[in-house]
C-alpha positions as CSV (number, residue, x, y, z in Angstrom):
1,X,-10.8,-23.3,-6.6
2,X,-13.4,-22.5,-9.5
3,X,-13.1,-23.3,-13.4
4,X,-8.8,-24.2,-13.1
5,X,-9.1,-25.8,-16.5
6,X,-10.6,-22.9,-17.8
7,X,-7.1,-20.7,-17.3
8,X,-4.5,-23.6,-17.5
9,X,-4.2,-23.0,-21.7
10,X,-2.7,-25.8,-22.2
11,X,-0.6,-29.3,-20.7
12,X,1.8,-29.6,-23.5
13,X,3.2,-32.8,-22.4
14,X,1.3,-35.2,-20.1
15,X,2.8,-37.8,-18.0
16,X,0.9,-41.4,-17.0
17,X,1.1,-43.4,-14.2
18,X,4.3,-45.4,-14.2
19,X,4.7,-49.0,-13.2
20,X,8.0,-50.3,-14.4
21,X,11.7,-48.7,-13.6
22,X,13.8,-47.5,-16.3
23,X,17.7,-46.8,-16.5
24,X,16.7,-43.1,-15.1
25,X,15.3,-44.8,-12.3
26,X,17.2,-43.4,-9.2
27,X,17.6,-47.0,-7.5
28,X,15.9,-50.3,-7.4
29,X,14.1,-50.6,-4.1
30,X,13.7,-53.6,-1.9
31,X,9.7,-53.7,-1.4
32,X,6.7,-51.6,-1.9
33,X,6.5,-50.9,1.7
34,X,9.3,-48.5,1.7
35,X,8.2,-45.0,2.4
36,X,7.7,-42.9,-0.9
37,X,10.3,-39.7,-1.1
38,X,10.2,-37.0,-4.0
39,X,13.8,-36.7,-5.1
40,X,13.0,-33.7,-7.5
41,X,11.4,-31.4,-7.5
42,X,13.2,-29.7,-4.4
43,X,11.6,-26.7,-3.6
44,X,12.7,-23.8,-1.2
45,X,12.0,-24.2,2.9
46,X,8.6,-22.4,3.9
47,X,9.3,-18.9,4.9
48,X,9.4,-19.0,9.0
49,X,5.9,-17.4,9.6
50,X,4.7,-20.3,7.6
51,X,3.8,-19.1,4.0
52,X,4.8,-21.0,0.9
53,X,7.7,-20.7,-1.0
54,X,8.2,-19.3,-4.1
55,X,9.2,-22.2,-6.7
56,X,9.3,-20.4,-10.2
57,X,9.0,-16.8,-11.3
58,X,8.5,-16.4,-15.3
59,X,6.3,-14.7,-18.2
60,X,3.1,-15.7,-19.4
61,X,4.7,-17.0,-23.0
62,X,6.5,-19.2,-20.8
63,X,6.2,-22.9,-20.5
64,X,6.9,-24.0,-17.4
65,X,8.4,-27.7,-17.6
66,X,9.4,-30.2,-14.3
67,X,10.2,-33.7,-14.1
68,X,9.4,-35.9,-11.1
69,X,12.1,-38.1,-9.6
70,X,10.8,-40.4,-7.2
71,X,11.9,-43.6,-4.9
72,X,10.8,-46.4,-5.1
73,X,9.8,-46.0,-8.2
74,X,8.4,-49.1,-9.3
75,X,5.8,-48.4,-6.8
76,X,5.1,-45.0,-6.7
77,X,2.8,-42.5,-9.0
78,X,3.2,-38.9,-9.0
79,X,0.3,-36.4,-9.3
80,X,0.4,-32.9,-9.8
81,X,-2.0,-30.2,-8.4
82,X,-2.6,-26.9,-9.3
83,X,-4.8,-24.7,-7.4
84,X,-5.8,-27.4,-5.4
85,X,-7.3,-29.5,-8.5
86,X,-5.6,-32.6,-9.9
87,X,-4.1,-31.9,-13.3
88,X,-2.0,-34.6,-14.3
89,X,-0.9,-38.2,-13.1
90,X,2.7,-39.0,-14.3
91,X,6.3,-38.0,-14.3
92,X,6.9,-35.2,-16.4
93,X,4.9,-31.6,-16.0
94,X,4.8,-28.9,-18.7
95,X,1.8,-26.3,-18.9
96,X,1.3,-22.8,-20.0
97,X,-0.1,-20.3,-17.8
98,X,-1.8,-17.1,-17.5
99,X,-0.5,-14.4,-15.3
100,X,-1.4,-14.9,-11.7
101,X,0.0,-16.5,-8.5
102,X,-0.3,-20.3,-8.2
103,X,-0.6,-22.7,-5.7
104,X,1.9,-26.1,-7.3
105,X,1.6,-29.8,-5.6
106,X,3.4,-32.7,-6.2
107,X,2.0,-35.7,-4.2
108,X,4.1,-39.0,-4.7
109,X,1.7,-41.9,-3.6
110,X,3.0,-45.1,-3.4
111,X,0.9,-48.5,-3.5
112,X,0.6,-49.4,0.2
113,X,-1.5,-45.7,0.3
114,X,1.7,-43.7,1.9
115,X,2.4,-40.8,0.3
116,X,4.9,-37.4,0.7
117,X,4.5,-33.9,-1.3
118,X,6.4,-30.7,-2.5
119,X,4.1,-27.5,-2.5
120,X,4.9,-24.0,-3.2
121,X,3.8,-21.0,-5.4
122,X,4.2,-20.1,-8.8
123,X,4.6,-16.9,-10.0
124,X,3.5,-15.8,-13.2
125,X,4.3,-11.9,-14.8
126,X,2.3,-10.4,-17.3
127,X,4.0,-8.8,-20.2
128,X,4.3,-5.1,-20.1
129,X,2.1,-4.3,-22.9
130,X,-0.9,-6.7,-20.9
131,X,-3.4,-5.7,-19.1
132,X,-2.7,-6.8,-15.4
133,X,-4.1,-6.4,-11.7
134,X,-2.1,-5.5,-8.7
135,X,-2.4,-7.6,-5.7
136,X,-4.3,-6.0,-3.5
137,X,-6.7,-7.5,-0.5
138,X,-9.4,-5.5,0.2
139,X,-10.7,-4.9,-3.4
140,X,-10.4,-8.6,-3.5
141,X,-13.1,-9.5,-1.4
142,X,-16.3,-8.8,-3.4
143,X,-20.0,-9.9,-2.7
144,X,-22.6,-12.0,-5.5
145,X,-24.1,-9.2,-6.9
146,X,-22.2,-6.3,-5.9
147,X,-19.9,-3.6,-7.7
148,X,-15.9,-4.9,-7.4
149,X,-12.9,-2.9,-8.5
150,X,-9.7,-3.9,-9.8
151,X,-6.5,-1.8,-10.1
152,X,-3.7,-2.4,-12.4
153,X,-1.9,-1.4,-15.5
154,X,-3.4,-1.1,-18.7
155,X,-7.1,-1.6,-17.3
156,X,-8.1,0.5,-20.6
157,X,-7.6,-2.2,-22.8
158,X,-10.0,-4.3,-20.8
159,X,-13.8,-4.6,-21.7
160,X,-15.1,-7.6,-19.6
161,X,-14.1,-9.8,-16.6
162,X,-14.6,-13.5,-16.7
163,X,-15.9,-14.8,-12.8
164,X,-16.7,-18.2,-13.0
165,X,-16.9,-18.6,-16.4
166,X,-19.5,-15.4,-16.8
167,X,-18.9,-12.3,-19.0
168,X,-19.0,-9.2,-16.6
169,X,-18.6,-6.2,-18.4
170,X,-16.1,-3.8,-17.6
171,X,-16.5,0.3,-16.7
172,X,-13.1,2.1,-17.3
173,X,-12.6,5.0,-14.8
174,X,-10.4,7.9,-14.9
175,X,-8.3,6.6,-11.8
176,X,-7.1,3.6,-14.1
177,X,-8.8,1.2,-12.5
178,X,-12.0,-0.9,-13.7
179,X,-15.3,-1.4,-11.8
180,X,-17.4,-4.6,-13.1
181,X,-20.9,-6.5,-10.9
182,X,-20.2,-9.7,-9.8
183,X,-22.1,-12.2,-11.1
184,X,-25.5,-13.4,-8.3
185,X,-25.8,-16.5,-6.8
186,X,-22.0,-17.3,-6.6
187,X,-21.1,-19.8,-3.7
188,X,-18.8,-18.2,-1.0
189,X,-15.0,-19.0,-1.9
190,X,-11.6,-18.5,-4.0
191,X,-12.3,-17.7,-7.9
192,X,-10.0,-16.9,-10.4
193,X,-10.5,-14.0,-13.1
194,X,-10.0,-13.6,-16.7
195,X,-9.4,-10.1,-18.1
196,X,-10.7,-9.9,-22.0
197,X,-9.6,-7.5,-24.4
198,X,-11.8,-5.7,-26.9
199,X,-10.5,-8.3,-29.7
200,X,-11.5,-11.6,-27.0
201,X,-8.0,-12.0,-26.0
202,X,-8.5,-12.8,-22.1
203,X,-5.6,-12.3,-19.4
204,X,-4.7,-13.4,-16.2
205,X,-6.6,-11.7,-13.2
206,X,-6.0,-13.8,-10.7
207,X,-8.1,-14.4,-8.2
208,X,-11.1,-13.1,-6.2
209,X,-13.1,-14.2,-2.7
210,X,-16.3,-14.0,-2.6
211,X,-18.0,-13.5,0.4
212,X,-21.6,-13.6,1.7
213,X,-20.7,-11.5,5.5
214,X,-21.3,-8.3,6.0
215,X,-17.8,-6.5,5.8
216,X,-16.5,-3.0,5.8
217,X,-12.5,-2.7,4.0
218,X,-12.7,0.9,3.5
219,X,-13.4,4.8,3.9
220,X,-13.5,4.6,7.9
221,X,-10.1,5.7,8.6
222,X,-10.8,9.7,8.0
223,X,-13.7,12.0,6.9
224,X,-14.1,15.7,7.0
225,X,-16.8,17.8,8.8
226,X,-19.2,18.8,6.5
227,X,-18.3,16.4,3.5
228,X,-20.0,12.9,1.8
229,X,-18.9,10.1,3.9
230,X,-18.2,6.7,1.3
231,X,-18.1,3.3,3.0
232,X,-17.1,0.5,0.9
233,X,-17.0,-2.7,1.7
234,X,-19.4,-6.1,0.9
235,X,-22.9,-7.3,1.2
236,X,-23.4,-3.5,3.1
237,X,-27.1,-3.3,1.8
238,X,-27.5,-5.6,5.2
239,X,-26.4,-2.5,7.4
240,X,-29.3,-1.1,9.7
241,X,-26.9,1.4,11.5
242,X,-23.8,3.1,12.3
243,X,-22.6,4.6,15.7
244,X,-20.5,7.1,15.4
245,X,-19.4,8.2,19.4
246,X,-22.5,8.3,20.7
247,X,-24.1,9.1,18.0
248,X,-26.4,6.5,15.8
249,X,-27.2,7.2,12.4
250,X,-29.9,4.9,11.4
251,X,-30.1,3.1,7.4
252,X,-33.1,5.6,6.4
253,X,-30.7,8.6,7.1
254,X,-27.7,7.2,4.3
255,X,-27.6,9.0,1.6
256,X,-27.6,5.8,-0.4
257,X,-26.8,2.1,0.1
258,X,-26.1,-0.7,-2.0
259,X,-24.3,-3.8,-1.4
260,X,-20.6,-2.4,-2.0
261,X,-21.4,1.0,-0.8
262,X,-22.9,3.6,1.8
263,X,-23.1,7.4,1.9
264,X,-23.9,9.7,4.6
265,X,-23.1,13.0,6.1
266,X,-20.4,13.2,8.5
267,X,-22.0,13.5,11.7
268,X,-21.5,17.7,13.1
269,X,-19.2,16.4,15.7
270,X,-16.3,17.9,16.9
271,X,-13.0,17.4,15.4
272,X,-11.0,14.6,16.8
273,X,-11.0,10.6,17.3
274,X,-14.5,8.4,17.8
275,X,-15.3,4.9,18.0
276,X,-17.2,3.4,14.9
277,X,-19.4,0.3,15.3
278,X,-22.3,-0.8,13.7
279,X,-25.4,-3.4,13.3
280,X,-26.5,-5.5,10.5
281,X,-29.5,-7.3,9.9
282,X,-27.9,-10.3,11.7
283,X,-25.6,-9.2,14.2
284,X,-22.8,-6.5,14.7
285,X,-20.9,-5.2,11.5
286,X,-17.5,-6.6,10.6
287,X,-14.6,-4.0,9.8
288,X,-11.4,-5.8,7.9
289,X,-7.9,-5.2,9.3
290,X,-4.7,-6.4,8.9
291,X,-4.7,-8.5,12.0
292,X,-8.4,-9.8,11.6
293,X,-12.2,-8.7,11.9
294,X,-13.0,-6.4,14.3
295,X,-16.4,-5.4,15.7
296,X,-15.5,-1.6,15.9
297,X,-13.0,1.0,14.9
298,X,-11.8,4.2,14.8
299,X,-12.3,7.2,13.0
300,X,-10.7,10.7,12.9
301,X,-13.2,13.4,11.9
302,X,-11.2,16.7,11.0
303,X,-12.4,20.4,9.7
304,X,-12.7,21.2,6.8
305,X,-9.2,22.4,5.4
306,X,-9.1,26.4,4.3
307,X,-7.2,26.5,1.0
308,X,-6.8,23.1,0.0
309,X,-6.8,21.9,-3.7
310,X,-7.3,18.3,-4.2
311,X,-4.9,17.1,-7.0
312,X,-5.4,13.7,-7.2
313,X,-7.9,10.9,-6.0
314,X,-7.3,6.9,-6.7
315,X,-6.5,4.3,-5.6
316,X,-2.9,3.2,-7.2
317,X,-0.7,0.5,-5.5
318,X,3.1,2.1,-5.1
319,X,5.7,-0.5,-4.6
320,X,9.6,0.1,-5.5
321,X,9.5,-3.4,-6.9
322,X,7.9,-2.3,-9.9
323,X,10.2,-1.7,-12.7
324,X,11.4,1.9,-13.8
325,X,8.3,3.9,-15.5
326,X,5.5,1.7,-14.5
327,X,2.6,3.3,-13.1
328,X,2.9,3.4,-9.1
329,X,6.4,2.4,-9.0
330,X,6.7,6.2,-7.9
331,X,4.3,9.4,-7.9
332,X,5.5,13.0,-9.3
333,X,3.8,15.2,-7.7
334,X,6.2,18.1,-8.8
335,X,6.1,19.0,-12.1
336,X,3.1,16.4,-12.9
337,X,0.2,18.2,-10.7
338,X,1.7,21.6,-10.0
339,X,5.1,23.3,-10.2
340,X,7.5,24.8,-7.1
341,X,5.9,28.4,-8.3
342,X,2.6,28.0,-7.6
343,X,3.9,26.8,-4.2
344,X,4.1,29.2,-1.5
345,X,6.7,28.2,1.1
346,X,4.9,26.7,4.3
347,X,1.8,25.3,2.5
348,X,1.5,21.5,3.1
349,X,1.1,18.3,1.0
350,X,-1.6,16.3,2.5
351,X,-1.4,12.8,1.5
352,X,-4.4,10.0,2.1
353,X,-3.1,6.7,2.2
354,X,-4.5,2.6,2.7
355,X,-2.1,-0.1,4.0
356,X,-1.6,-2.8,1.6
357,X,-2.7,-5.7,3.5
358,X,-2.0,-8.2,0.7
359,X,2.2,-7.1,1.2
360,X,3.8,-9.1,4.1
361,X,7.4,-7.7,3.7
362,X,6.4,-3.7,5.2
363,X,5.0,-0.9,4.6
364,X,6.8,2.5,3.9
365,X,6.1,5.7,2.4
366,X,9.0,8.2,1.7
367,X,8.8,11.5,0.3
368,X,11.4,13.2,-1.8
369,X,13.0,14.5,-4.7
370,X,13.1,13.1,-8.5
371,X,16.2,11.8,-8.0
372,X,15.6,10.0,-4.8
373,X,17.8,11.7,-2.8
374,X,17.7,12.6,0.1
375,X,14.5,11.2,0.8
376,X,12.9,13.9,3.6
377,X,10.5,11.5,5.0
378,X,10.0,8.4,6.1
379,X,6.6,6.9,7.6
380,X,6.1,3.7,8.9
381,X,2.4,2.5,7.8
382,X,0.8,0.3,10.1
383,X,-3.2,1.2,9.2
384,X,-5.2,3.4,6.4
385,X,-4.4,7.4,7.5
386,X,-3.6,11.0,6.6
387,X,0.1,12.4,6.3
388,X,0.9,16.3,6.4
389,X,4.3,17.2,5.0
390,X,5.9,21.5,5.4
391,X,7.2,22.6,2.4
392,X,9.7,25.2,3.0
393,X,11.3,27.3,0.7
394,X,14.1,25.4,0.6
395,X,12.5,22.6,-0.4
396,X,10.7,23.8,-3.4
397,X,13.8,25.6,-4.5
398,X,15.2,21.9,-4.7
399,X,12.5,20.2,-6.2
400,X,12.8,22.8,-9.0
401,X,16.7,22.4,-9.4
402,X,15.9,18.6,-9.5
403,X,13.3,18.5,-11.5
404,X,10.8,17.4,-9.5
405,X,9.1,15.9,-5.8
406,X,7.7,12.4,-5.6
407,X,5.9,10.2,-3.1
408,X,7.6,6.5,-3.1
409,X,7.4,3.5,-1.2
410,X,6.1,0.3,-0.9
411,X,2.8,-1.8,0.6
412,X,0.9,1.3,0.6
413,X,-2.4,2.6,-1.2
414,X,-2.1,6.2,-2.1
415,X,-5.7,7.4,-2.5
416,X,-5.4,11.0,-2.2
417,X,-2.9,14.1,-2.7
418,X,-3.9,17.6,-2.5
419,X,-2.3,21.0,-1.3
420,X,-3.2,23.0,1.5
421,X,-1.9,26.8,0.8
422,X,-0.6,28.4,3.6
423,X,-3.2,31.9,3.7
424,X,-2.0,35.2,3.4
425,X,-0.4,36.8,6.0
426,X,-0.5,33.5,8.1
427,X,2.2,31.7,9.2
428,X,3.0,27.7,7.6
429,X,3.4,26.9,11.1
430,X,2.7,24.3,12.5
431,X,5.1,22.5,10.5
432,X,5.1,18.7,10.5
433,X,7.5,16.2,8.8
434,X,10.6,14.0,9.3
435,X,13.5,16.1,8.1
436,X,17.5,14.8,8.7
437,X,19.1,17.2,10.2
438,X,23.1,17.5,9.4
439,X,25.3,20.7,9.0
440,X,28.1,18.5,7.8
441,X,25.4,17.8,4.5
442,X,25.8,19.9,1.3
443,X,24.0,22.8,1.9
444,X,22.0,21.9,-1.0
445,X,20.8,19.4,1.1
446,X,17.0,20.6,2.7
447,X,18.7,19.0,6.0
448,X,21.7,21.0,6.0
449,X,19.9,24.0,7.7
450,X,16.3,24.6,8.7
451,X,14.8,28.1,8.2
452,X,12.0,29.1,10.2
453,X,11.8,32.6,9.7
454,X,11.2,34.1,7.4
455,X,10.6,31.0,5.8
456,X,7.6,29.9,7.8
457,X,6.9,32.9,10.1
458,X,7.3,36.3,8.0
459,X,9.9,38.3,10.2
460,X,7.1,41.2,10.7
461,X,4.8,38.4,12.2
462,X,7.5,37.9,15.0
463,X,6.9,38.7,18.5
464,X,8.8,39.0,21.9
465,X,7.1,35.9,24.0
466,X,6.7,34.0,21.1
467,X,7.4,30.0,22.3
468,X,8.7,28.1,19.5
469,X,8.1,24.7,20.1
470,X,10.6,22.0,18.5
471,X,9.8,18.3,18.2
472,X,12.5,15.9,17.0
473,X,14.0,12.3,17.1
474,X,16.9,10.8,16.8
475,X,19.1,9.4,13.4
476,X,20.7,6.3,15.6
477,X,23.8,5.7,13.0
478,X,24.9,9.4,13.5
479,X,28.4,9.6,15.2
480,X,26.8,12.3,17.7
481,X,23.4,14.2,18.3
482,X,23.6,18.6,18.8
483,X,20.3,20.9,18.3
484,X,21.3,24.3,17.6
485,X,19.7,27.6,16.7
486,X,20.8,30.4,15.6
487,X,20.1,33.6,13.4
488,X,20.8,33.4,9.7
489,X,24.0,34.0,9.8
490,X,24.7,31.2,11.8
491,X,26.3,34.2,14.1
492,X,28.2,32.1,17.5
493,X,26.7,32.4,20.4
494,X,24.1,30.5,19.1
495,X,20.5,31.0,20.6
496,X,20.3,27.3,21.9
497,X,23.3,24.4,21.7
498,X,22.3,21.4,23.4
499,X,23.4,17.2,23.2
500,X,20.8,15.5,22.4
501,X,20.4,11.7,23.2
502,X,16.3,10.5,22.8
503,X,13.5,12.2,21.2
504,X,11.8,15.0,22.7
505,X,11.0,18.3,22.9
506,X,12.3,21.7,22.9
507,X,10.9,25.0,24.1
508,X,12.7,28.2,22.5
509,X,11.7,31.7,23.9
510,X,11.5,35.4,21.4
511,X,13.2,37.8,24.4
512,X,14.0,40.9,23.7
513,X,17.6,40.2,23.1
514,X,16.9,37.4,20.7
515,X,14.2,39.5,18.7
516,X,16.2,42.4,17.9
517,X,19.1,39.9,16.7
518,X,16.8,38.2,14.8
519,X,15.1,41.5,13.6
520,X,18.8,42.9,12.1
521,X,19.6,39.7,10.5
522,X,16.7,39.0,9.0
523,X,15.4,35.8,10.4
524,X,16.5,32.5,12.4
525,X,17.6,28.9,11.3
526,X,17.3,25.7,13.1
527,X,20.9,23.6,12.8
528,X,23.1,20.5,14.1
529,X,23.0,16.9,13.5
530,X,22.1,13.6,14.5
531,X,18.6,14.4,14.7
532,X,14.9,14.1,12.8
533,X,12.6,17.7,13.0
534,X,9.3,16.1,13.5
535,X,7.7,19.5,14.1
536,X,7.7,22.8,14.7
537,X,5.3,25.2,16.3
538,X,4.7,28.5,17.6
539,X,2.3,30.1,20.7
């Protein structure tokens, strides 16, 4: 670990070496061969996939104090580690930190050269008025003389980063994040960060890696035909080409290239899934994962969207664990970026997202209302990707009453939102999402009934043959699982009334009969319970 002493503000009390017991002493021992044992501190059992535990969590304007108790005593000498680094030989430990996460040792040594330890991490909070990074991996891992980004809270206030005791100034960007270079010629390895204010009051960033690899951490999970492709990643000036499929798209046709970024065109492929590799100037081109370094990936090359509007691009961490009103804790999309009016019933919300590979607990978005309930969707996020989400009427006519419709979550990136308007006289099928379906719910409750038409399909756009597709899964705690549909009316016979017991899929036909029901009631509705609507299509 680089420049500890520069961020450790002070040891308020230091502690020496101790040689003769005391009436504190826990217990007079018989020689110095016994084996040393740390009495106290007693920190928490490692977690069972092996990571440290969590010793202390406080403020930055905390001291944090400990005092050693150790046996035997009279021949034993405590030292304390931060980081790595020695910091103090003696009994008692009291330091002020800034905010960041710590690694804390406690090595007892005794004379005849045996010794035993305590280790866990420390956990220091900004205040809420600092300026403060979030956690994140991938923007983590930064090359000597490249562009790094850092994402947090109050980044404005911030007008240099300290890397190894150099000034980097600071570039504020409208996302609320800060890009700054890293300093050249730093030695591959662990650094910790200063943030400084504009009146040289410097902050806790905690830390950075440098690396010298070649490595790609982001912008390969999606592009769009016909749009800029941005690869991000380190040391990527060393990139000779890239292989998308089978086709290779050499370093002189990039738009641009420096060491934290490339350009191109997407390649005029067809829509659909392709295996990215690459070469650098000394072997084949790293991607970062969760699980490790891989030598290839894949990509998902889509059209270009008709009638989408881009709302909002970043790159802001969202975590439920942040307290009430801070940034990311939860995204408004209603009323913030656009209101339930200018909504038309079947458009989509189309949501780019990044796995927070720095969170080990999981990794969950959920969509729904201001108040949090019910929450429509839930998606499990195992890698970077794209989510589609139906707004029916229903919906929107919700998120008005409740004053809004948010995106929440945690150990997710969310890096873009925008809306894709259904066209006119097209249909907002196909309709994706993750809707609980319950008849015994309040009918205010988006779940309580699901209107397809006219909701989705305008009932003039209905035809005899039509094949409604219906994809759904199951809610496991329900007491029972029924699909039904029927007209609006909920009229008995239903169309379809069927026990469900796995997911699946279901096929419902537009006869004759069913169409001129439908016709004089004005449209048809998609009931029961126990049961998730995944999707919803139409041939």
């Amino acid at each position: 670990m680089k420049k500890i002493y520069y961020l450790l503000l002070a040891l308020l009390v230091t502690g020496f070496t101790f040689t003769a017991c005391s009436d504190e002493d826990p217990f007079e021992t018989v020689s110095e061969s016994d084996f040393p044992m740390i009495l106290d501190p007693v920190f928490p059992d490692r977690g069972s996939d092996g990571s440290l535990p969590i010793v202390a969590t406080l403020n930055r304007d905390q001291t944090y104090e400990l005092t050693a108790r150790v046996t035997p005593s009279e021949y034993t000498t405590v030292t304390w580690y931060v980081d790595g680094v020695e910091v103090l030989t003696g009994l008692e430990f009291s330091a002020l930190f800034k905010a960041g996460t710590y690694n804390l040792k406690v090595v007892a040594t005794s004379t005849n050269g045996l010794s035993s330890y305590r280790e866990g991490t420390l956990q220091v909070d900004p205040l809420d008025t600092d300026p403060s990074t979030t956690t994140g991996g991938i923007e983590r891992i930064v090359a000597a003389g490249g562009t790094a980004r850092l994402n947090g809270t109050n980044l404005n206030l911030v007008q240099y980063v300290v890397v190894d005791g150099q000034i980097c100034p600071a570039t504020y960007n409208e996302d609320g994040s800060i890009t700054y270079t890293v300093p050249e010629g730093l030695a591959d390895g662990e650094y910790r960060i200063l943030l400084g204010d504009y009146n040289g009051v410097e902050y806790g960033g905690n830390t950075i890696t440098v690396s010298s690899g070649t490595l790609v951490t982001g912008g390969v999970s999606s592009v769009v035909l016909g749009e800029e492709w941005v690869i991000t990643g380190t040391n990527l000036d060393q990139v000779t080409s890239l292989t998308v499929g089978d086709v290779e798209i050499g370093s002189a046709d990039f738009l641009s290239q420096t060491k934290s970024e490339i350009v191109l065109e997407c390649p005029e492929l067809e829509a659909g899934s392709y295996t990215l590799k690459g070469q650098t100037t000394s072997g084949a081109l790293q991607f970062y994962t969760t699980s490790g370094n891989v030598t290839e990936t894949t990509v998902i090359i889509s059209a270009a969207q008709p009638g989408e509007t881009i709302l909002w691009t970043g790159n802001l961490e969202i975590s439920w664990n942040f307290p009430e009103g801070a940034e990311g804790q939860k995204f408004v999309i209603i009323p913030d970026y656009i209101t339930a009016d200018e909504i038309k019933a079947g458009s989509k919300i189309r949501i780019e997202y990044a796995n927070n590979t720095s969170d080990s607990d999981y990794h969950q978005m959920q969509l729904t209302y201001m108040d949090w309930d019910p929450r429509l969707v839930t998606v499990e996020i195992t890698s970077d990707g794209v989510y589609e989400f139906t707004l029916t009427q229903n919906i929107l006519d919700t998120a008005k009453s409740k004053g809004g419709f948010i995106i929440v979550g945690h150990g997710f990136y969310l890096k873009k939102v925008s809306i894709i308007e259904t066209q006119e006289g097209a249909s907002g099928l196909p309709w994706t999402g993750h809707l609980s379906i319950s008849w015994s719910s309040p009918e205010s409750d988006p779940g309580h009934f699901f209107n397809v038409v006219p909701n989705l399909l305008p009932l003039e756009e209905l035809k005899v043959g039509n094949v409604f597709k219906i994809k759904y899964s199951i809610v496991n705690d329900a007491e029972y699982h029924e699909l039904a549909i029927s007209n609006i009316n909920w009229d008995e016979p239903y169309f379809v009334r069927t026990n469900v017991s796995e997911a699946g899929e279901l096929e419902f036909e537009i006869t004759q009969e069913i169409y001129d029901n439908i016709q004089s009631t004005g449209g048809f509705i998609i009931i029961g319970h126990g049961y998730y609507l995944d999707m919803v299509s139409v041939q």
